[in-house]
C-alpha positions in Angstrom: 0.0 0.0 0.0 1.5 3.5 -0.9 0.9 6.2 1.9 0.0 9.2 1.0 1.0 12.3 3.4 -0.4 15.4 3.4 2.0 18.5 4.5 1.6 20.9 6.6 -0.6 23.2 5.1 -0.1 26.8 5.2 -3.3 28.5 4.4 -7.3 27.7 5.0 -8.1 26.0 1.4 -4.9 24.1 1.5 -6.1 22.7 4.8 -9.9 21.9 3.4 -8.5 20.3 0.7 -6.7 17.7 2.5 -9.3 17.6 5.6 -11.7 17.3 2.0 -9.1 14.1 0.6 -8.3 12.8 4.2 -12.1 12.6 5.2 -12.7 11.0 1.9 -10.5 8.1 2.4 -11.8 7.6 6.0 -15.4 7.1 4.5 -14.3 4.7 2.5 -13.2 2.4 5.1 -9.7 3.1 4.9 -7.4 4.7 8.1 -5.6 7.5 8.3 -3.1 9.1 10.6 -4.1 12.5 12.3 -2.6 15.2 14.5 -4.3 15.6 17.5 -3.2 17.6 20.9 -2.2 14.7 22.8 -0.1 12.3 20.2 -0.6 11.2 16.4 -4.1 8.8 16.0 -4.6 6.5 13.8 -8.0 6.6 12.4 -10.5 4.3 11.2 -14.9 4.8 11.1 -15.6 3.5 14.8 -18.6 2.0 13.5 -17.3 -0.4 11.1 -15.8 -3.9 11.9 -14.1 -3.9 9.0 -12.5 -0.7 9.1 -11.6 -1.2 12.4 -9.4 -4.2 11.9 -7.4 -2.1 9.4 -6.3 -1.0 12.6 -5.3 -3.8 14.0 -3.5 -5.2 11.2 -1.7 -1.8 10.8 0.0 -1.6 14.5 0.2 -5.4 15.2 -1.6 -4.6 18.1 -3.5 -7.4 20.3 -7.2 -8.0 19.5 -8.5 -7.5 23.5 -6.6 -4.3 23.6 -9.7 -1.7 23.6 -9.5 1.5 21.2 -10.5 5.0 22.3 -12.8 6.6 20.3 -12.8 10.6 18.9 -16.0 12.2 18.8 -16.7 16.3 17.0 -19.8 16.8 19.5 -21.7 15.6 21.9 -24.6 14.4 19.6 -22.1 11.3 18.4 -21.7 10.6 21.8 -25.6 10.1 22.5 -25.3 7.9 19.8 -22.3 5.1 20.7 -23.5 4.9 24.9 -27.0 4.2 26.9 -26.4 7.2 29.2 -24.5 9.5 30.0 -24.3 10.2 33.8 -24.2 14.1 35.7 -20.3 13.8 36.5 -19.5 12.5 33.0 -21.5 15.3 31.4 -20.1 17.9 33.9 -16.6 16.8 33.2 -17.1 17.0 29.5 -18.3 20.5 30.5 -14.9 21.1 32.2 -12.5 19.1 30.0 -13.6 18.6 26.5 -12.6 19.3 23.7 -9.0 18.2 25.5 -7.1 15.1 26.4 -9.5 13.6 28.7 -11.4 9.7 27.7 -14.5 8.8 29.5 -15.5 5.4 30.0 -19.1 5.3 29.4 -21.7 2.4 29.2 -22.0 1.4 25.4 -25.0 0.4 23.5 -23.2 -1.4 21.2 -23.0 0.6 18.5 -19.2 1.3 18.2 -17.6 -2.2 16.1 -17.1 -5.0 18.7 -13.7 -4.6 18.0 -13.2 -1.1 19.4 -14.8 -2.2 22.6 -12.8 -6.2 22.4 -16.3 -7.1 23.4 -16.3 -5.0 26.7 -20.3 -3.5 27.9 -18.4 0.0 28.0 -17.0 2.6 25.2 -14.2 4.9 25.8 -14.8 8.3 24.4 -13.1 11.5 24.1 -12.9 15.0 22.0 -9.9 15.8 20.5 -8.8 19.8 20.9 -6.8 19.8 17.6 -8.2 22.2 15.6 -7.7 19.6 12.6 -8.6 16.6 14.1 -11.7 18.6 14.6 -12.0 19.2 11.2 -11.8 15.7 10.1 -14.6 14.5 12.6 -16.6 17.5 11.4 -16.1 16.6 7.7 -16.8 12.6 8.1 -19.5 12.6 10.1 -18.3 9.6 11.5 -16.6 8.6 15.2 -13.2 7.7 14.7 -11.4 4.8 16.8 -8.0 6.2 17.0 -5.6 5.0 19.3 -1.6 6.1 18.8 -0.6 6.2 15.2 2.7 3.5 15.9 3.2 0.4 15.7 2.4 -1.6 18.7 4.7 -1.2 21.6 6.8 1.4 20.3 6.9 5.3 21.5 3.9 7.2 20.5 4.3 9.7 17.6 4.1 13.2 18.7 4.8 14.3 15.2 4.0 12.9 11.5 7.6 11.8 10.8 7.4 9.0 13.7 4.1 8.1 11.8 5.9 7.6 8.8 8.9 5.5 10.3 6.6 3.3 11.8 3.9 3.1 9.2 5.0 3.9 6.1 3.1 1.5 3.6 0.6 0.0 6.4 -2.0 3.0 6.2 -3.8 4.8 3.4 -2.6 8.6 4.7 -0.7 10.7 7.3 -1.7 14.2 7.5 0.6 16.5 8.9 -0.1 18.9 11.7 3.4 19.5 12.7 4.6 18.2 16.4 2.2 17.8 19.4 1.4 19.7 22.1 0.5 17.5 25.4 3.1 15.1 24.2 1.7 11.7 26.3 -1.8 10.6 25.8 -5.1 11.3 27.1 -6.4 10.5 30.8 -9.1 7.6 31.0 -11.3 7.7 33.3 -13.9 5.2 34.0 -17.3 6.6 34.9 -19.6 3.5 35.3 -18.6 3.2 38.4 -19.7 5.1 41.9 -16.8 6.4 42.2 -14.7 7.4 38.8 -11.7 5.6 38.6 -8.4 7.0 36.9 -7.4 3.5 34.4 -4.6 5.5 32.6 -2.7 8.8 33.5 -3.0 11.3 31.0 -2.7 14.9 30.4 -5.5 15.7 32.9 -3.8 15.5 36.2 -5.4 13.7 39.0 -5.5 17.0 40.8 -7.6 18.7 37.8 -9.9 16.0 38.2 -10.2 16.2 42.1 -12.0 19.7 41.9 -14.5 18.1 40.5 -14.9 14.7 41.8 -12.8 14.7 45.3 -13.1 11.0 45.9 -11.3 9.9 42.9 -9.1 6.7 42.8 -6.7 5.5 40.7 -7.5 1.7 39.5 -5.0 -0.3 40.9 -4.5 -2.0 37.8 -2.0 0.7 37.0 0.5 -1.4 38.9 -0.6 -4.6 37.4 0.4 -5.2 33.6 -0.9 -9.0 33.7 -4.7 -8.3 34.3 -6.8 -10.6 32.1 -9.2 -8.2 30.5 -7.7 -4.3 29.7 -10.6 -1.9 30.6 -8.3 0.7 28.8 -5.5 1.1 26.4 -1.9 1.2 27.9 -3.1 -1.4 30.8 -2.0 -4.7 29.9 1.2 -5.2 27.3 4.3 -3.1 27.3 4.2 0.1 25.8 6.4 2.9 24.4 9.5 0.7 24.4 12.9 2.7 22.5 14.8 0.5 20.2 17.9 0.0 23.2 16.7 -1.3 26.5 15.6 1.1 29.1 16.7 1.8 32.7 15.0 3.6 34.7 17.0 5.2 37.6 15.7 5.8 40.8 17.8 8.4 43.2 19.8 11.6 43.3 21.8 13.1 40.4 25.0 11.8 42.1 23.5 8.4 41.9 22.8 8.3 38.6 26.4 9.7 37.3 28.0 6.7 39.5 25.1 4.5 37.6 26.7 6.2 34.6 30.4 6.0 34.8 29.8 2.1 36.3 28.5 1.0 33.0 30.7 2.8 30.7 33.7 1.3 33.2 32.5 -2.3 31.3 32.6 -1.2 28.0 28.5 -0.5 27.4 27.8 2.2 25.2 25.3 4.4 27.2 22.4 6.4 26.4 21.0 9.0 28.4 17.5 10.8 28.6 17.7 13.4 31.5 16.2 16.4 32.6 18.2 19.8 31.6 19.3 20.1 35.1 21.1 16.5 35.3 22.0 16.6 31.1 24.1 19.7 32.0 26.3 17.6 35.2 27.1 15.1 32.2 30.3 14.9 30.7 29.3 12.1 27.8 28.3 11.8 24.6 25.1 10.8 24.2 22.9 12.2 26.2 19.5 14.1 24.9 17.5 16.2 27.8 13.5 15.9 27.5 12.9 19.7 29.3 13.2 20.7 33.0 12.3 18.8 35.8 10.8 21.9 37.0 8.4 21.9 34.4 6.8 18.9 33.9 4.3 19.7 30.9 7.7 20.5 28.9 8.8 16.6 29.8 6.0 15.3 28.7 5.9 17.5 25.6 9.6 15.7 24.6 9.3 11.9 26.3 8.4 10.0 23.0 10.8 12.3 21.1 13.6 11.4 23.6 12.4 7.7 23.5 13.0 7.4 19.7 16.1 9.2 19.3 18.6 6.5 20.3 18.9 2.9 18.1 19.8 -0.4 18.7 22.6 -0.5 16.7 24.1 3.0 18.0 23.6 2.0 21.7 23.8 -0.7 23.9 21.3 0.2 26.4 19.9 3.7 27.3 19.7 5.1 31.2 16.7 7.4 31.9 16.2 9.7 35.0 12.7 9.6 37.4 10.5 12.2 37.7 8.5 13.9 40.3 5.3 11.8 40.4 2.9 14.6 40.9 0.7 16.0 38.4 1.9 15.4 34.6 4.7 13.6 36.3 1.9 10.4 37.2 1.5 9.7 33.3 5.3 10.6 32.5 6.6 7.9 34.9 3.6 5.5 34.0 4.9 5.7 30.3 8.5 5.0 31.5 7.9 2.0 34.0 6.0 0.3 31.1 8.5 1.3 28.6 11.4 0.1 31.2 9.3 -3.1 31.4 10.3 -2.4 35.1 13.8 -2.3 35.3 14.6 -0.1 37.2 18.0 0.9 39.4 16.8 2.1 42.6 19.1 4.2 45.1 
């Protein structure tokens, strides 16, 4: 299959024309790669089997492994669940469009395959002004979970589309690189109380203003459960080419870490925070944004995560981060792609 990809338009009819091509394709049961504010999706008409599985067959990913799906309004919501409850209509109020999924009670409607046969639907609004476009001009609900193929780093811009897709998908439109950088927050609203299944770029704290007894599912901790509520739950995730160590401990720590494994000969990688990048006297070493500022981490994680190869590295050393707010999902993303090794002070 040739992939077509769409540049980054520059003025308002380039950009209906491609919405115009991109939409096109999507109605005709084919998928397509979009921007949106969180990471890249990859697209397919939530309502078809058929489509659907072009999904599937595109990433390699796992058949229980549920799909989120994007909606343009509320009205394609109504259509896809049973109910919607107060809280989930208040907190799509608060937080849509914007990286926040909702877990809601499906009627069956969305393909059995975006649900992996699950009684529940998760559903969010996209903020990108041209993923927008696209739900507005299909008139369809997309599945779209990360445009990559499964297990690897998420694309937070359409050249990590292309490395991983190239020839797998009928289009890539590019929107140039992503703001939130990790994925949306899901939270799962059938229950009495809303459960967090996967930290995203709604913090835990931006949801406790509005629903002060939230929990986090303790699934989170558990990569082995049987049956994923939730992308990102059950199989490893985001992996880098190299393996990935997570360090746990001061900056002093990590540079004896450091200087132990290029004492036996490794060739090291390192993804650090500016503050610890500039202590480093060594050659690769790529900094993912301030400590300080954890939206800016987030913005650069998959970035940093794709940078080094096998073939350059041997393995690749990556600092912890704060886990408080953004920090929750940045370290959630690194355990799993870590696979939970982990050097601990």
């Amino acid at each position: 299959m040739q992939t077509k990809r769409w540049q980054r338009t520059t003025t308002i009819n380039e950009q209906h024309h491609v919405i115009e091509e991109a939409a096109a394709l999507l109605r005709d049961q084919q998928v397509v790669a979009f921007p949106t504010e969180t990471v890249y999706g990859l697209g397919a008409d939530a309502t078809s089997e058929t489509a659907v599985q072009r999904i599937f067959e595109a990433k390699g990913r796992p058949a229980d492994n549920p799909l989120i799906v994007h909606v343009g309004d509320r009205s394609q919501v109504e259509q896809l669940v049973t109910h919607i409850s107060e809280i989930a209509d208040k907190l799509m109020d608060q937080f849509w469009p914007g990286p926040l999924t909702l877990v809601l009670p499906s009627n069956h409607k969305a393909a059995r395959n975006v649900t992996a046969g699950l009684d529940t639907v998760a559903i969010r609004m996209p903020s990108d002004p041209i993923a927008l476009a696209l739900l507005k001009e299909t008139g369809l609900p997309l599945a779209a979970p990360s445009a990559n193929r499964s297990g690897r780093p998420s694309p937070t811009d359409a050249a990590h589309v292309q490395q991983d897709l190239d020839g797998r998908i009928a289009g890539i439109v590019d929107g140039g690189p992503t703001g939130v950088g990790v994925e949306s927050t899901v939270l799962d609203c059938t229950t009495e109380v809303p459960i967090i299944l996967r930290p995203g770029g709604v913090t835990k704290e931006d949801l406790e203003t509005f629903i002060p007894n939230i929990v986090m599912d303790p699934a989170l901790a558990d990569q082995a459960e049987d049956q994923p509520k939730s992308p990102g739950m059950k199989y490893t995730h985001y992996a880098p080419e190299a393996p990935l160590w997570l360090v746990e401990g001061d900056d002093e720590f990590f540079r004896h870490q450091l200087e132990s494994m290029k004492a036996k000969g490794q060739r090291v990688a390192v993804i650090a925070s500016r503050e610890l990048s500039g202590q480093l006297n060594h050659e690769y070493v790529t900094s993912c944004g301030s400590r300080k500022q954890l939206k800016e981490v987030a913005g650069e994680l998959y970035r940093a995560l794709r940078y080094y190869k096998k073939a350059d590295v041997d393995l690749i050393l990556c600092e912890s981060f704060p886990e408080h707010g953004v920090g929750v999902a940045i370290m959630n993303r690194l355990r799993k792609a870590a696979t939970q090794k982990i050097i601990q002070y």
